[in-house]
MDAnalysis code that builds the backbone (N, CA, C; Angstrom):
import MDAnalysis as mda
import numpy as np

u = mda.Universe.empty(534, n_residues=178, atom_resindex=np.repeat(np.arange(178), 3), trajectory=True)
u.add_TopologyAttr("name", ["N", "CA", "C"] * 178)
u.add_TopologyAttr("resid", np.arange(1, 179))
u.add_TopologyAttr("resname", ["UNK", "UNK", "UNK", "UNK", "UNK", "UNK", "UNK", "UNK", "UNK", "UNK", "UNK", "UNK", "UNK", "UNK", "UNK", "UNK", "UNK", "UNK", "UNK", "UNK", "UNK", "UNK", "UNK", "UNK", "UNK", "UNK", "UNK", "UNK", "UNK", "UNK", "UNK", "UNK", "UNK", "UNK", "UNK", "UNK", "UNK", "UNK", "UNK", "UNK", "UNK", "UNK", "UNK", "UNK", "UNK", "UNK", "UNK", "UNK", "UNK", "UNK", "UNK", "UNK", "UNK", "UNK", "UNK", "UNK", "UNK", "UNK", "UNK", "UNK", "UNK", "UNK", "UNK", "UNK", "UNK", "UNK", "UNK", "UNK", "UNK", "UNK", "UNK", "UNK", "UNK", "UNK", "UNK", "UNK", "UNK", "UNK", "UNK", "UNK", "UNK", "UNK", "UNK", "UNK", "UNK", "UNK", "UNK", "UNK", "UNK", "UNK", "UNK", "UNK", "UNK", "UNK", "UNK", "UNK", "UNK", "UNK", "UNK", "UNK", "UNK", "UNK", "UNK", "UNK", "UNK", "UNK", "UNK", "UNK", "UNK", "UNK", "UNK", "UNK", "UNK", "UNK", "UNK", "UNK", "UNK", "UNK", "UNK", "UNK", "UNK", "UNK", "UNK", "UNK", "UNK", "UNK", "UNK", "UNK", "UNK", "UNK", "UNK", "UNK", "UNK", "UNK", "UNK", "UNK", "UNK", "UNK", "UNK", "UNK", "UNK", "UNK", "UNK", "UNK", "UNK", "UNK", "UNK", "UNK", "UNK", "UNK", "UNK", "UNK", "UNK", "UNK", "UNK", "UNK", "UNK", "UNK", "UNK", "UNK", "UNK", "UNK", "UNK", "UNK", "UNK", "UNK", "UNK", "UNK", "UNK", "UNK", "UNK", "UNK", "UNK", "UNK", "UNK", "UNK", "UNK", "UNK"])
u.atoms.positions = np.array([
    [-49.216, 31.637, -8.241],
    [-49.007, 32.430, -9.430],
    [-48.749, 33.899, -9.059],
    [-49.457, 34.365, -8.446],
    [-49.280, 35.815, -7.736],
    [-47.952, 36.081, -7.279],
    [-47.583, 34.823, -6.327],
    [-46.207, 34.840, -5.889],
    [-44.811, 35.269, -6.684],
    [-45.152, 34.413, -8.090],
    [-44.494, 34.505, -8.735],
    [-44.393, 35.770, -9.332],
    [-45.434, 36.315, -10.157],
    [-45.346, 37.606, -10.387],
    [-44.554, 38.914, -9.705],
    [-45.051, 38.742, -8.121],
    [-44.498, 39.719, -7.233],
    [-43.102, 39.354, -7.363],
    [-42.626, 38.239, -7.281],
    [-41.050, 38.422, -7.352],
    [-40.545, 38.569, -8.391],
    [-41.073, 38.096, -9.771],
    [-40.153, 39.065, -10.924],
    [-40.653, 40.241, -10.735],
    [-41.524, 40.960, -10.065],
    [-41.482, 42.251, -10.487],
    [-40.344, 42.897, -9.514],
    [-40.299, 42.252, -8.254],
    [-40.017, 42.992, -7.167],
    [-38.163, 42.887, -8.101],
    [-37.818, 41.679, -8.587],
    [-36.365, 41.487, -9.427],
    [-36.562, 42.615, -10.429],
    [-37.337, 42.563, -11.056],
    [-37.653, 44.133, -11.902],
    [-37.038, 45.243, -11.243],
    [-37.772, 44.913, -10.349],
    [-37.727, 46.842, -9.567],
    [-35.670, 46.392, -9.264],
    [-35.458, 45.606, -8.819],
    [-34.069, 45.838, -7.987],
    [-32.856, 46.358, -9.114],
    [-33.468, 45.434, -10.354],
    [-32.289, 45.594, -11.347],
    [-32.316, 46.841, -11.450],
    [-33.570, 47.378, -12.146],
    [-33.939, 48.808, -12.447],
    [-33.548, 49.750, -11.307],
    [-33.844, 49.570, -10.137],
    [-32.753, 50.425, -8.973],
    [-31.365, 50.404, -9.132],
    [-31.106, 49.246, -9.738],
    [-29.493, 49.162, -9.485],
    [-28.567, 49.498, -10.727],
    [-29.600, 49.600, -11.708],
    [-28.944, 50.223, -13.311],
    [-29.031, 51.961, -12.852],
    [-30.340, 52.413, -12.445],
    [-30.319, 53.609, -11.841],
    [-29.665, 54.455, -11.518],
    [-28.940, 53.409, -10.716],
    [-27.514, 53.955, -9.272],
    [-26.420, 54.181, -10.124],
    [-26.089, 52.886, -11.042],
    [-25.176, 52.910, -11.838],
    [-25.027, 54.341, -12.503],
    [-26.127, 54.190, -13.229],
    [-25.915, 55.643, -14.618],
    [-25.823, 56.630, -13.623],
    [-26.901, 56.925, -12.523],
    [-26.327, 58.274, -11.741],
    [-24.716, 58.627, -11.496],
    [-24.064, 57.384, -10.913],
    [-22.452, 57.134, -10.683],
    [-21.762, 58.125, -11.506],
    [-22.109, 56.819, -13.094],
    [-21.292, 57.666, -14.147],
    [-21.193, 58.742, -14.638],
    [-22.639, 59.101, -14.683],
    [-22.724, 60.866, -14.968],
    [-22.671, 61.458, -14.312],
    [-22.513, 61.302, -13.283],
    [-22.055, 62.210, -11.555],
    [-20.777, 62.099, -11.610],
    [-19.783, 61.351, -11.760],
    [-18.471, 61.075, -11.688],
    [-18.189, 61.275, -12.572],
    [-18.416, 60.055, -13.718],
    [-17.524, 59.891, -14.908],
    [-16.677, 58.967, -14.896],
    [-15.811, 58.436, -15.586],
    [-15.194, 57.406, -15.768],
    [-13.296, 57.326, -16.433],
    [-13.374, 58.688, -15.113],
    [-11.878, 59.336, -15.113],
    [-10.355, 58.567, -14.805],
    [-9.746, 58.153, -15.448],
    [-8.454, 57.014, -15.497],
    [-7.559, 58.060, -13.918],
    [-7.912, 58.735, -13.584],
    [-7.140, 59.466, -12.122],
    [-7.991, 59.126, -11.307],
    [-9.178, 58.910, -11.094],
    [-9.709, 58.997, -9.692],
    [-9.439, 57.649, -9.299],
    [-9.132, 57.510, -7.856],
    [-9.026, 56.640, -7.227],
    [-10.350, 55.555, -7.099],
    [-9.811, 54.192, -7.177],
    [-11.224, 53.055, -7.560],
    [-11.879, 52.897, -6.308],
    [-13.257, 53.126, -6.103],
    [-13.863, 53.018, -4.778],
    [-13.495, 51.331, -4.671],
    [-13.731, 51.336, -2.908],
    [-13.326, 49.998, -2.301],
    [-14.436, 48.799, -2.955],
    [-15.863, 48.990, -3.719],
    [-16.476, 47.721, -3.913],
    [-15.475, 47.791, -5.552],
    [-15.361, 48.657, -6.252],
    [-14.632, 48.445, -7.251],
    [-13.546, 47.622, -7.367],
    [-12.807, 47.972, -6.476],
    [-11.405, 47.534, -6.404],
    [-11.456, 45.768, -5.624],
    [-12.396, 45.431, -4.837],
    [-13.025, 44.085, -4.983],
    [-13.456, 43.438, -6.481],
    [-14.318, 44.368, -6.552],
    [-15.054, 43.141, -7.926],
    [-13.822, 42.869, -8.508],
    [-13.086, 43.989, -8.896],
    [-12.290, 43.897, -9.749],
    [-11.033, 42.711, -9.555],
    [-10.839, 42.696, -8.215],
    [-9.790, 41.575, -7.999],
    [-10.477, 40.089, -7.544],
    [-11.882, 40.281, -7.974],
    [-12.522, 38.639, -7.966],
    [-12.771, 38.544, -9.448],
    [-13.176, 39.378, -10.375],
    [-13.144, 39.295, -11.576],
    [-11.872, 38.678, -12.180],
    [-10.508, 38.974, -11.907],
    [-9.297, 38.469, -12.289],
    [-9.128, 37.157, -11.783],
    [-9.311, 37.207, -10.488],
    [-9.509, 35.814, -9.881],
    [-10.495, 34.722, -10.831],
    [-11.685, 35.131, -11.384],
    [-12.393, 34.127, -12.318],
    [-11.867, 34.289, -13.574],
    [-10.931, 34.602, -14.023],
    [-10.080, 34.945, -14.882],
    [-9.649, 34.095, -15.618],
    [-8.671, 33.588, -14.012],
    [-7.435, 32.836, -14.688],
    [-8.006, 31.430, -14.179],
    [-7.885, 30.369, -15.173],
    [-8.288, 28.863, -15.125],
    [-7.503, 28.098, -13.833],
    [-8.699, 27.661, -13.185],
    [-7.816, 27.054, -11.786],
    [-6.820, 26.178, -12.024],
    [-6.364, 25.539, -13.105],
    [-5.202, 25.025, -13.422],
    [-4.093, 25.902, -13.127],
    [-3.722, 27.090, -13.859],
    [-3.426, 27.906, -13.849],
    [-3.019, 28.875, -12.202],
    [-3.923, 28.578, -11.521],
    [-3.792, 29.395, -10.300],
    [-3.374, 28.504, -9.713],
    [-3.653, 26.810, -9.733],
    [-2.618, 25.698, -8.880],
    [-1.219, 25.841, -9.307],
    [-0.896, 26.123, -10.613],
    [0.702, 25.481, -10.993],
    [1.948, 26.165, -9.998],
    [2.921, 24.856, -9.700],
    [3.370, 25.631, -8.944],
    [5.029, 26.049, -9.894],
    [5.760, 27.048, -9.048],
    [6.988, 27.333, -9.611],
    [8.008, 26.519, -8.762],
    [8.428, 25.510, -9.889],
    [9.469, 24.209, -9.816],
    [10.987, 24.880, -9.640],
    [11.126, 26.608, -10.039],
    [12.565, 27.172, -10.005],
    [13.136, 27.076, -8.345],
    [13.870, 27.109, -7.939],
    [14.391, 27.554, -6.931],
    [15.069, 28.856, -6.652],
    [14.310, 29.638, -5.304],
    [14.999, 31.290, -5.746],
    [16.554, 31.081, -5.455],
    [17.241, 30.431, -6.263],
    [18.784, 31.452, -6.244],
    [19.284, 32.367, -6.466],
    [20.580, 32.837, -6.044],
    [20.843, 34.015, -6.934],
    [20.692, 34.736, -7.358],
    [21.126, 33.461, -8.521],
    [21.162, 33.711, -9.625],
    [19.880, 34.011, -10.182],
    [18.978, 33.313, -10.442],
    [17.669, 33.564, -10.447],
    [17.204, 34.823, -10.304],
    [17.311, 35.060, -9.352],
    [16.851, 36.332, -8.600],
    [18.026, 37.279, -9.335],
    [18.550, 37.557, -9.533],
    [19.715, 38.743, -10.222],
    [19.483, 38.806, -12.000],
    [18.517, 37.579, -12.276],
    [18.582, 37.503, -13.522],
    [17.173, 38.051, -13.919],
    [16.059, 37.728, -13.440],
    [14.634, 37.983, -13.084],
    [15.045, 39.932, -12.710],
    [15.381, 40.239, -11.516],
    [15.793, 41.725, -11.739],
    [15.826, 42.475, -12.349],
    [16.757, 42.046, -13.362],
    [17.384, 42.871, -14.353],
    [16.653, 42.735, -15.793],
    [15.773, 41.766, -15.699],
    [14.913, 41.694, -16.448],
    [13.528, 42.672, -16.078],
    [13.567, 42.660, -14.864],
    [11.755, 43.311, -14.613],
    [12.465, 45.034, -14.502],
    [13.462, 45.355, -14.125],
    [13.926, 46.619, -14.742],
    [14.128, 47.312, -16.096],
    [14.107, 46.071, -17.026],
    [14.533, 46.933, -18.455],
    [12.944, 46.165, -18.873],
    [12.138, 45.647, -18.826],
    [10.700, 45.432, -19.312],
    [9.363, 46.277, -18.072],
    [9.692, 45.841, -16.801],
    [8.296, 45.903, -16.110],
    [8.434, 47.494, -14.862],
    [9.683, 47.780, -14.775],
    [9.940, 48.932, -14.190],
    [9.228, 49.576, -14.499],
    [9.297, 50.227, -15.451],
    [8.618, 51.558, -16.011],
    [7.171, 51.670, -15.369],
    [6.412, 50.691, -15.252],
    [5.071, 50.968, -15.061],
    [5.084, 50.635, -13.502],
    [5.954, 49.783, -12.724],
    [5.633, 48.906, -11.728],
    [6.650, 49.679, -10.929],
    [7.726, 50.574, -11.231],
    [8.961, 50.905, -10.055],
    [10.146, 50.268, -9.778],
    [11.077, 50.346, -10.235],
    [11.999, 49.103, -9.619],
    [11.758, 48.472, -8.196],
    [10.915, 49.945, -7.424],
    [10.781, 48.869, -6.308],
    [9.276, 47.842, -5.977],
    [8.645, 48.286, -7.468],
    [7.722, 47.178, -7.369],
    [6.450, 48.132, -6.892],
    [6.406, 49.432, -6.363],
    [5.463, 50.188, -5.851],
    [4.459, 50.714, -6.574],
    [4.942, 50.930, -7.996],
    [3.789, 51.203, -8.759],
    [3.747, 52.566, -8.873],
    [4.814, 53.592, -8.011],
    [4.720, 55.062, -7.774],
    [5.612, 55.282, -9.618],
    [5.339, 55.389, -10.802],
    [5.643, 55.823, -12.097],
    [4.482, 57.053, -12.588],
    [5.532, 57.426, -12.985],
    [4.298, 58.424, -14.058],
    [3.645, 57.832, -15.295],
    [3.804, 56.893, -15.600],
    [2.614, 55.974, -16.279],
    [1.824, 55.590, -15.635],
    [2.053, 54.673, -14.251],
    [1.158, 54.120, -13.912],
    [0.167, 55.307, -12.868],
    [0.211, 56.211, -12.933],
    [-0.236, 57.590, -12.185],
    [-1.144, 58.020, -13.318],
    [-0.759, 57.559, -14.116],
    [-2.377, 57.411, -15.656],
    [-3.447, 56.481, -15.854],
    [-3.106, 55.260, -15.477],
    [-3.944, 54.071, -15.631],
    [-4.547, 53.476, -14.525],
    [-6.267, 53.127, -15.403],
    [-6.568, 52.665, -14.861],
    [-7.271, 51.774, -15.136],
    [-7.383, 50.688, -14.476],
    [-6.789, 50.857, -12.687],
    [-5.528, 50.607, -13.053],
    [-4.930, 51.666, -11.717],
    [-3.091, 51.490, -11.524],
    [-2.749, 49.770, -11.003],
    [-1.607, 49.826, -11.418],
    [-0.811, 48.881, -11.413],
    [-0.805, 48.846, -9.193],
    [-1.009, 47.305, -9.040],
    [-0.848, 47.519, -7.607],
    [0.692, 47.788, -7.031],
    [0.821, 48.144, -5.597],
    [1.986, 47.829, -5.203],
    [2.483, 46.101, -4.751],
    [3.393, 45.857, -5.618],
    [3.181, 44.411, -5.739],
    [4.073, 43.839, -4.348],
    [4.652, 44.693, -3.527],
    [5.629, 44.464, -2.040],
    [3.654, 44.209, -1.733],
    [2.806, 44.355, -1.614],
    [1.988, 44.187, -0.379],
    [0.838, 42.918, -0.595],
    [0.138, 42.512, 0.241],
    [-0.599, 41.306, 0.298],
    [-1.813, 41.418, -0.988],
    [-2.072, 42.336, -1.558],
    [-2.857, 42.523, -2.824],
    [-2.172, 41.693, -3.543],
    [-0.743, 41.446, -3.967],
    [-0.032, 40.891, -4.827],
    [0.489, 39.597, -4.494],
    [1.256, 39.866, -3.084],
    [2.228, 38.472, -2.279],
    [1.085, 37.473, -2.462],
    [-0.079, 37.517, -1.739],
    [-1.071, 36.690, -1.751],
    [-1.313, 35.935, -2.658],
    [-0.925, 36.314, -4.056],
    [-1.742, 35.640, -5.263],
    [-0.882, 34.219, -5.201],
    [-1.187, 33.340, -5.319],
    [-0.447, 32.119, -5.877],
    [0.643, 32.259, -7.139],
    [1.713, 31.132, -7.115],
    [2.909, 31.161, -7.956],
    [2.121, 31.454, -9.419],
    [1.173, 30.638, -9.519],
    [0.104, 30.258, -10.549],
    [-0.505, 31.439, -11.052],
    [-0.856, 31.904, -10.326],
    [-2.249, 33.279, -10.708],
    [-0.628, 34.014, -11.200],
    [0.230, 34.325, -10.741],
    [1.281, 35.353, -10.894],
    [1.918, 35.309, -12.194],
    [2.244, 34.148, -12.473],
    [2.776, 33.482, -13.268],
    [1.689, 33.783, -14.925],
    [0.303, 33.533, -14.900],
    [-0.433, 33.414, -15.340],
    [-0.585, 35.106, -15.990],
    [-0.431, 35.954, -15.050],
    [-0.817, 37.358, -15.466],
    [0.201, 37.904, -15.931],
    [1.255, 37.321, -15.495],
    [2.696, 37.972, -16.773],
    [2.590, 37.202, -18.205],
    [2.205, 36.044, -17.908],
    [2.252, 35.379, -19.506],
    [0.995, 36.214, -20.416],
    [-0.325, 36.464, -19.871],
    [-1.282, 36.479, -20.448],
    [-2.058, 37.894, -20.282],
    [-1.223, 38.482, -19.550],
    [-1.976, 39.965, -19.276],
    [-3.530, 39.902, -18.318],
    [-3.710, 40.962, -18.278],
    [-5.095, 41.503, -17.572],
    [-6.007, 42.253, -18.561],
    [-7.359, 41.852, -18.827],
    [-7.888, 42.499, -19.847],
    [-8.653, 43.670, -19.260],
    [-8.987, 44.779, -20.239],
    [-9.223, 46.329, -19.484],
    [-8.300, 46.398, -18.459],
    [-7.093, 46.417, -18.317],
    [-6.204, 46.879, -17.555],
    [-5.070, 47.418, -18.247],
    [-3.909, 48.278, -17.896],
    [-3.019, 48.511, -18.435],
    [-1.966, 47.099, -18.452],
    [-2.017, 46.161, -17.846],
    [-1.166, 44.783, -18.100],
    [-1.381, 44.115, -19.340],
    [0.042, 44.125, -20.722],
    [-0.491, 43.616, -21.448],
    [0.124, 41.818, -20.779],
    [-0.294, 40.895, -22.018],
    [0.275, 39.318, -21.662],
    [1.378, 39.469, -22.330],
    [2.324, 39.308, -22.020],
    [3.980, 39.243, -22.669],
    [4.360, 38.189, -23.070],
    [3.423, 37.303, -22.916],
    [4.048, 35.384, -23.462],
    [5.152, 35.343, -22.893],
    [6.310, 35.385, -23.768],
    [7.435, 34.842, -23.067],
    [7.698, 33.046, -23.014],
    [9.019, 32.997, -22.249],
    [9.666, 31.843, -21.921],
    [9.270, 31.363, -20.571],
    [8.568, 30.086, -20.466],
    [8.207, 30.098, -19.768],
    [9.029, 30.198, -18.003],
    [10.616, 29.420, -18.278],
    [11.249, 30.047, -17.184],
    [11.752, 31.286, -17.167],
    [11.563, 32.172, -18.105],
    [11.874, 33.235, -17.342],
    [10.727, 34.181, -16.929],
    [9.426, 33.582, -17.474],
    [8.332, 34.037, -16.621],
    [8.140, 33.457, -15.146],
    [8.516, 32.172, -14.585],
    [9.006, 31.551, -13.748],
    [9.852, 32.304, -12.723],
    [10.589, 32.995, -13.336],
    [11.974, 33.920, -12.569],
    [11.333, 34.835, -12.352],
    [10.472, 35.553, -12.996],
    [10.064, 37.126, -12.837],
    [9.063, 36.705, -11.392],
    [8.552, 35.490, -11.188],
    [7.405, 35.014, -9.799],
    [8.610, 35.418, -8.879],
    [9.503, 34.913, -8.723],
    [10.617, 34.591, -7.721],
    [10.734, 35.782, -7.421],
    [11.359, 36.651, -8.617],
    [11.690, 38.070, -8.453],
    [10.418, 39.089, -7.413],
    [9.142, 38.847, -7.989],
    [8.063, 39.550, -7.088],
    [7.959, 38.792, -5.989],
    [8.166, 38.027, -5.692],
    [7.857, 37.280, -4.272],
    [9.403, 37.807, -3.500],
    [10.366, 38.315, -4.211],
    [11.670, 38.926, -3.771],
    [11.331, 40.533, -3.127],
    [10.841, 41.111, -3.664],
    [10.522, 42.684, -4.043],
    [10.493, 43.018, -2.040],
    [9.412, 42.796, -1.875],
    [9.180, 43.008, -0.321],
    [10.729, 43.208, 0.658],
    [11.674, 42.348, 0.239],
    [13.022, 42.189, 0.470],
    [13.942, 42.967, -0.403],
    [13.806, 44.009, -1.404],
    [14.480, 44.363, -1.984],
    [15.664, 45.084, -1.167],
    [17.041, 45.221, -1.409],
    [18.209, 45.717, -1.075],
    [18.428, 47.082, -1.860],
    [19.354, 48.161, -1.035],
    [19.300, 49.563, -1.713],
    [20.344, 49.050, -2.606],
    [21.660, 47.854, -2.757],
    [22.371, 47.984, -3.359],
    [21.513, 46.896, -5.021],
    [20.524, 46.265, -4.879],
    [19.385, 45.523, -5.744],
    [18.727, 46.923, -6.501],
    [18.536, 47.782, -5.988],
    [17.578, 49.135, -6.287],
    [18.897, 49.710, -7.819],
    [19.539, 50.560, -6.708],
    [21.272, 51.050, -7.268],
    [21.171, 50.080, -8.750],
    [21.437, 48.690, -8.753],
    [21.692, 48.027, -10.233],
    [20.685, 48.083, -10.708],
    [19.243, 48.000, -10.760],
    [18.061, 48.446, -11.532],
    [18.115, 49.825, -12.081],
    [18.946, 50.575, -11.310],
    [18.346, 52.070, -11.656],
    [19.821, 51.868, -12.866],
    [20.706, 51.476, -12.509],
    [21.808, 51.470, -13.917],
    [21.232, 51.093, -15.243],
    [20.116, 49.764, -14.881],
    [19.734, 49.235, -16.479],
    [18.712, 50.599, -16.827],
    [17.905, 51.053, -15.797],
    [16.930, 51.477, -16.752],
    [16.553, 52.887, -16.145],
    [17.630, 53.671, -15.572],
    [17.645, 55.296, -15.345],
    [16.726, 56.119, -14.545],
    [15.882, 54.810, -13.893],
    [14.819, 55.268, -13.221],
    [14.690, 55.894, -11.758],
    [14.525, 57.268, -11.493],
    [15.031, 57.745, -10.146],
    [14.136, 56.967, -9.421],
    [14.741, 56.437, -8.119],
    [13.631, 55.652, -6.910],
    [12.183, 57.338, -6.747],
    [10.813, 56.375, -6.517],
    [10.007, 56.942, -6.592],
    [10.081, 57.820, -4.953],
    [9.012, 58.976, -5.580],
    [9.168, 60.535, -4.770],
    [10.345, 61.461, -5.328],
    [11.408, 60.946, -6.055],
    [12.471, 61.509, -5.522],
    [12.418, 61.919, -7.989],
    [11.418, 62.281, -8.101],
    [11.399, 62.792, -9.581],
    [11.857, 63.896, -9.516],
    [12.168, 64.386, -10.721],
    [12.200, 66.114, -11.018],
    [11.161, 66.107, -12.208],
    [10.510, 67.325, -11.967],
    [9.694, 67.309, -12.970],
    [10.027, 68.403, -13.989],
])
């Protein structure tokens, strides 16, 4: 019985240390959409999404084949909808997403490539909640195309860049005027 006691208390004491830490955080910091997300943040946060999306969902695979066509059509689509926040080149360097938080990742790197057709697929249809990603529903192949298209990005071409920036006027990032 004793035993028992000592360990809810000692669970007492840890929570109560660890709500502690918390509130110090916030009122020491604050909960500023610019500061950069410390590294356990930016974990939870991408296992939180991960329990997110229904493992159905993170198995399905994409039945399209990248052609092309595909790929030229998906493009020109994620330029006149997903640019703005994401970059034509997928980097995430926008002056929107230089507001939110958490920012939009750079989707060329293994934070993103990594995710399954499924999980990818899943977060364009349905969004990210507390995030700036809304769910766009959509068709489902051309949510299909937009996977292809980000699994493209890493490979993007300056003359692929050039026709994005025609649909949607966007100077390649660094290179703003303010």
């Amino acid at each position: 019985m004793y035993r028992m006691k000592a360990a809810a208390l000692l669970g007492i004491g840890v929570i109560l240390l660890a709500a502690g830490a918390a509130y110090w955080i916030v009122t020491s910091h604050g909960f500023s959409a610019r500061a950069e997300p410390s590294a356990i943040e930016a974990w939870v946060a991408r296992h939180l999404r991960r329990l997110a999306i229904p493992a159905e969902a993170r198995n399905a695979k994409n039945l399209l084949e990248a052609t092309p066509l595909a790929i030229a059509e998906a493009r020109d689509h994620f330029a006149d909808h997903c640019a703005v926040c994401h970059a034509n080149d997928g980097s995430g360097r926008t002056d929107i997403n230089a507001g939110l938080y958490p920012p939009a990742p750079d989707m060329r790197t293994p934070v993103t490539q990594d995710l399954s057709d499924g999980e990818i697929f899943y977060i364009i249809k349905n969004g990210i909640r507390f995030t700036g990603m809304p769910g766009w529903g959509g068709e489902d192949e051309e949510n299909w195309k937009l996977v292809l298209f980000i699994r493209h990005l890493p490979e993007l071409t300056e003359t692929e860049l050039e026709l994005m920036q025609g649909i949607n006027g966007l100077e390649p990032p660094g290179e703003e005027t303010h």
